[in-house]
N, C-alpha and C positions, 0 to 999 in steps of 0.2 A: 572532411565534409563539414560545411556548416549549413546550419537549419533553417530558417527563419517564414513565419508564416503571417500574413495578412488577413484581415476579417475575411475579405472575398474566398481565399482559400479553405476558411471556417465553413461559409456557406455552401461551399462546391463539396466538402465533404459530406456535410450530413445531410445534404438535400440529393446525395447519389444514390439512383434505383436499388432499393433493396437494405440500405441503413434505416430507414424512419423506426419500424417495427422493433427490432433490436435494441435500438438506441433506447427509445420509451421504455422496454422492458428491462434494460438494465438499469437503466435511473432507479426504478422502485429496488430492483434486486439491491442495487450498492450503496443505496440510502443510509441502511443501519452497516454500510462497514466498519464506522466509527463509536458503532452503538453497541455492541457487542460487547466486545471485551471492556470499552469504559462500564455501560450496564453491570457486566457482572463484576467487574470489582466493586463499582460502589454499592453493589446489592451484598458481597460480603463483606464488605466494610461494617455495614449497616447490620446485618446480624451477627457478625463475630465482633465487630466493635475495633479490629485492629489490621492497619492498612498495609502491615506489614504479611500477614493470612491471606489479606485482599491482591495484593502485589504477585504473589506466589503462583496462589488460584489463577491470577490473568495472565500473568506470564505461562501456566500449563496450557490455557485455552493457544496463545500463540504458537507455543513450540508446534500443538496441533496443527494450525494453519500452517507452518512454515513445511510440516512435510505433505498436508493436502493440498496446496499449492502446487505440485513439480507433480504427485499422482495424477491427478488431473487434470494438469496441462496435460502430460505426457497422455493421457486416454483420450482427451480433447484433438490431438496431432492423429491420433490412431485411427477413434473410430469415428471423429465428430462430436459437439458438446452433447444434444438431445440426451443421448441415452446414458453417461454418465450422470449428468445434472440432473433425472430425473429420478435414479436410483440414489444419488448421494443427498439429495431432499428430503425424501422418503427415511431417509436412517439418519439424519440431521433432527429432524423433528422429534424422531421417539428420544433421541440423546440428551434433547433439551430439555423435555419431559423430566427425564430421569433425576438429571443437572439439579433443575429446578426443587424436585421431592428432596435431594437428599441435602440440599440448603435449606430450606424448610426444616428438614427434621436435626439440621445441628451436626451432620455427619462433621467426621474426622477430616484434617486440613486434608491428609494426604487422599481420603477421598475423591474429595471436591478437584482435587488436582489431578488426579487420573481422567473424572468427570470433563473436567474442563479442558484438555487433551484432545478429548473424544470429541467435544464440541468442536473444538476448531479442526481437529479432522475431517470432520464429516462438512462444516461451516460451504456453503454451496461457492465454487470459486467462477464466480462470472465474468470478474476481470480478464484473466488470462483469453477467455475467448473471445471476448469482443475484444480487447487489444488486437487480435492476431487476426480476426474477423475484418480487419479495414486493410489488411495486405491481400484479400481477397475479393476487396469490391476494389478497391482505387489501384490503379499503378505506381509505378517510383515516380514520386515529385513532391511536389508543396501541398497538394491537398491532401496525400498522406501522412505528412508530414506536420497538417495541419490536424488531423484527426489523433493523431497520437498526440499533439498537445492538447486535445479537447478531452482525450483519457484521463489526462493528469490534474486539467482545470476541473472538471465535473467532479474526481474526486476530492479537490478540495473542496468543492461545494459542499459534497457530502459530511466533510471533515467540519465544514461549519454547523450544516444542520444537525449531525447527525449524536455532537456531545451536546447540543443544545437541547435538543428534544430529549436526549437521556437524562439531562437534568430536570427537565420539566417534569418528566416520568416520572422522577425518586418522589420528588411531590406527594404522587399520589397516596394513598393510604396503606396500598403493598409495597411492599419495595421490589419485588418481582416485578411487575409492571411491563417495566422500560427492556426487560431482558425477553420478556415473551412478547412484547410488541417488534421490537426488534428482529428476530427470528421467523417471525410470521409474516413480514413485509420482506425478507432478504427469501423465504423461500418459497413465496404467492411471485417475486419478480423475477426471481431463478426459473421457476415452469415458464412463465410465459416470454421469457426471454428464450428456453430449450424450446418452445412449439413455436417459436415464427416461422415462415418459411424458408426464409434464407441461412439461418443456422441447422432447421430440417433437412436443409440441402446439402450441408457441408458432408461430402464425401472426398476424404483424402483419396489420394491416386495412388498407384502401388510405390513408383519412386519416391514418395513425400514422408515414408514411414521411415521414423526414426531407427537405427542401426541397432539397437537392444544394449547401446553403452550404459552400464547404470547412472553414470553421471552427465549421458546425454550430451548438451550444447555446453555445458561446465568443464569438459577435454580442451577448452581452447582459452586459452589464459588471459584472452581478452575479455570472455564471458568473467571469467575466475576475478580480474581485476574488477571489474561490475561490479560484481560481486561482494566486494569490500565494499565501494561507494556505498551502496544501498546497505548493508549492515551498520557503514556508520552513521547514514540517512534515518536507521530504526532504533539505534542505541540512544541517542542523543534524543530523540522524541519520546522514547521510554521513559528515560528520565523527568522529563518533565511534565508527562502526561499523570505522575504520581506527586511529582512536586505540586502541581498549581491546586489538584483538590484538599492537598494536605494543608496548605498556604489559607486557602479560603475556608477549610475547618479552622483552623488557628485564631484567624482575623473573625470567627463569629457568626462566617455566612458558607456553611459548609454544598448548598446546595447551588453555590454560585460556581464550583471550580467546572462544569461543564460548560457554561457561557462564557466563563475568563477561556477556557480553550477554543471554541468557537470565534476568538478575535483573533487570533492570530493566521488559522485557516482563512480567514477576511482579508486580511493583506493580501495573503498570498496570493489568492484568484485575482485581485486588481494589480497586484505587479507581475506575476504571471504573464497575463497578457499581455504585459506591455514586452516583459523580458522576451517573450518569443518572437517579438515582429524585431528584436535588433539582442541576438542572443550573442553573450561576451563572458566570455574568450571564445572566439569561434572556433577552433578545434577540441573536436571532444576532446581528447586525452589531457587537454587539460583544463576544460569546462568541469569537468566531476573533482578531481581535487580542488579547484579552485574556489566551488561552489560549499565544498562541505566543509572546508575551513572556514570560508566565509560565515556560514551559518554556525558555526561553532562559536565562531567567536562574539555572535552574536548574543550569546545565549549566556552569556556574561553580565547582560543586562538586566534580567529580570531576578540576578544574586541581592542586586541592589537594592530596590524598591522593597519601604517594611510597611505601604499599603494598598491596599487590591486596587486603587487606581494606578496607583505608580504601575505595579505588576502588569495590569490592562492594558498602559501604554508599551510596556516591555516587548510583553509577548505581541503586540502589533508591527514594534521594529524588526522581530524577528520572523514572524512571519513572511516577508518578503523570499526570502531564499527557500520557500518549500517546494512550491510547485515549480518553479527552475529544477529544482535536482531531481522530482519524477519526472519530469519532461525528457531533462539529458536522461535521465536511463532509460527510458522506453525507445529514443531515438537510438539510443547506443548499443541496441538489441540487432539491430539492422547491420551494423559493422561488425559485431562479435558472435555471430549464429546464424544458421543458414535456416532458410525459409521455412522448410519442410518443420523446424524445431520452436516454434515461432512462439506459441504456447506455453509450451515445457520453459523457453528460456524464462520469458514473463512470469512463468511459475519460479524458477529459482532465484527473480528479483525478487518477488513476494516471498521466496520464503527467507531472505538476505535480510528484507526491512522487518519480517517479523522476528526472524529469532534477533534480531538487534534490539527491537520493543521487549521480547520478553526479557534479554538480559539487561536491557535499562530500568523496566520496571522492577525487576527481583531488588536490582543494589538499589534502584532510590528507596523503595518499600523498606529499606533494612536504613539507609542513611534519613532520610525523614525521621523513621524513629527512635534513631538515635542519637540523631542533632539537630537538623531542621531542613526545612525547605531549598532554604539556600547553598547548604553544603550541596544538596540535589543538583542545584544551578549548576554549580561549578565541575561537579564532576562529570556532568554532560559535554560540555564546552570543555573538558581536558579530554574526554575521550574519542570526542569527533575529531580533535585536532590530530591525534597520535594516528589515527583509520584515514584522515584526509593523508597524512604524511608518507602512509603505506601505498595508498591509489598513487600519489607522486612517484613514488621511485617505482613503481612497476606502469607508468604511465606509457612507455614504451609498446608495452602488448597492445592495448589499444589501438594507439595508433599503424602498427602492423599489421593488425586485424580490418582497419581502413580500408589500409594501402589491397591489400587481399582482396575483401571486397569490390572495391573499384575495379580490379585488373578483371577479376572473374567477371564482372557484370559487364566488362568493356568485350571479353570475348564471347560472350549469352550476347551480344549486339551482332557483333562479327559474322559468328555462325548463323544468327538468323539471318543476316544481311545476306549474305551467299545462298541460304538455302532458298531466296526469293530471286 
């Protein structure tokens, strides 16, 4: 199956009865997705003094998101989002609270590391259901197919605003700031994203409930191949999401490294676009390896530049291949998992790119301080390459997973044909 979506199909999507509401409430909800964990690393940067504590702490908040992601989904397929999102809000907020005092009072690293666990635990996950939310308004075609790449574009947007605004925040006179304005925008856009009416509605049907496998749509080796893409989608931006602030402490302008990451997210939404209206290599199975190499080797570039303009231009050529490989995986959720799992699967992409974040960020936080920025580069761009190299040789399931696909949805034609 190949993709490809036209503005008009953009339009047909979010101006479908029942997306406005939604859509609005999740832009606030996913605003600070990007602001979260950058926020609290450089809020313990800033009071432990070492990014290496700071790296740690934010990699615990991820490992958190990576298993609230797949709970959530999977409760989101169950009962509908409303009433988990509005309970995991409610104990999200007292969490941050808590976060927040014992950074303040200097607690112990491993603390803050439990702390920060909990944080992305509880962290409100609204992705998953509005991803799985446009299989519910649109049928199989291009306007859905256009709304899963307005998933992916809109989160880069966020990816631009979202360390932009956290840097603006350290500014301020707290350095708290940027981490409880963050929290309080992701969980003001979480309720009124769970009280629309069209996500009030979402009542799964008895067939639509998940089989009680604990690993869920991950039984199918297609999903499982995914699954590396997007781990090596999260390793590689790990790394350099601790390289570029550590770069611009170095060079003198330590409050810049949130705007040097906001350039690269910038490309990405303007070749985005353009990559989805003629997406290449046209078979998934080998659109995902093809992509993550690509972006690895991109990532070569910014080893080189020894000043924050060079680096600026860097992380802008690299930016190109972001929003392409959320794209292919959200589309590649459709050949590797079955409906009823829709959520849950989008949960264990999310939780694929984050534990990939947090194990990028732990080794750059330890290679930053003990050689510099640039070893970070490189170790990024060796490690996407070796995860793109795995998706290759298991590129097979995918495409099996396809073929699957296709046959069942040609016989869900069949049977309904006959049955009229």
């Amino acid at each position: 199956m190949s993709h490809s979506a036209s503005l008009a199909d953009y339009r047909a999507a979010l101006t479908t009865p029942g997306a406005r509401g939604p859509v609005l409430a999740s832009l606030l909800a996913r605003l600070p997705v990007a602001m979260v964990g950058l926020s609290l690393l450089l809020y313990v940067e800033k009071v432990t003094g070492s990014f290496a504590a700071a790296g740690v702490v934010a990699a615990g908040a991820l490992v958190g998101v990576a298993v609230g992601s797949v709970a959530q989904g999977r409760l989101y397929d169950r009962f509908g989002p409303t009433r988990p999102l509005t309970l995991t809000i409610a104990v999200f907020a007292l969490v941050v609270a808590v976060e927040v005092t014992a950074i303040e009072l200097r607690a112990p690293v491993p603390l803050l590391v439990v702390l920060a666990a909990l944080t992305g635990l509880t962290e409100p996950m609204v992705s998953p259901a509005s991803r799985a939310m446009w299989s519910r308004l649109l049928p199989p075609g291009r306007a859905r197919h256009a709304a899963y790449a307005y998933e992916a574009i809109s989160m880069e947007v966020f990816f631009i605003l979202g360390p932009g605004l956290a840097g603006v925040l350290m500014a301020a006179p707290w350095p708290g700031t940027s981490l409880v304005v963050a929290a309080s925008l992701m969980a003001l856009g979480g309720l009124g994203f769970a009280r629309t009416a069209t996500v009030r509605a979402w009542r799964p049907e008895r067939h639509e409930r998940p089989q009680g496998r604990l690993l869920g749509p991950l039984t199918n080796p297609g999903m499982r191949t995914l699954a590396v893409a997007a781990l090596g989608f999260g390793v590689t931006i790990g790394f350099v999401e601790v390289a570029v602030p550590a770069a611009a402490r170095n060079a003198g302008h330590p409050t810049a490294g949130g705007l040097l990451l906001s350039l690269w997210s910038l490309s990405s939404v303007l070749f985005g676009v353009l990559y989805g209206m003629r997406p290449w290599p046209r078979p998934m199975h080998l659109r995902l390896p093809a992509l993550l190499a690509g972006f690895s080797l991109l990532l070569l570039l910014p080893a080189v530049p020894s000043t924050l303009f060079g680096l600026a231009l860097a992380l802008l050529a690299v930016g190109v291949l972001i929003t392409p490989q959320s794209t292919a995986h959200s589309a590649t959720i459709e050949q590797v998992a079955p409906p009823s799992m829709a959520a849950e699967a989008f949960g264990w992409v999310v939780t694929s790119v984050t534990l990939g974040l947090a194990v990028g960020q732990s080794l750059s936080g330890q290679l930053v301080e003990a050689y510099g920025p640039a070893e970070a580069f490189l170790a990024a761009a060796g490690s996407g390459l070796v995860l793109a190299l795995v998706v290759w040789l298991f590129r097979h399931t995918i495409r099996r997973s396809a073929q699957a696909t296709e046959e069942s949805s040609a016989s869900r034609d069949e049977l309904s044909l006959a049955a009229h």
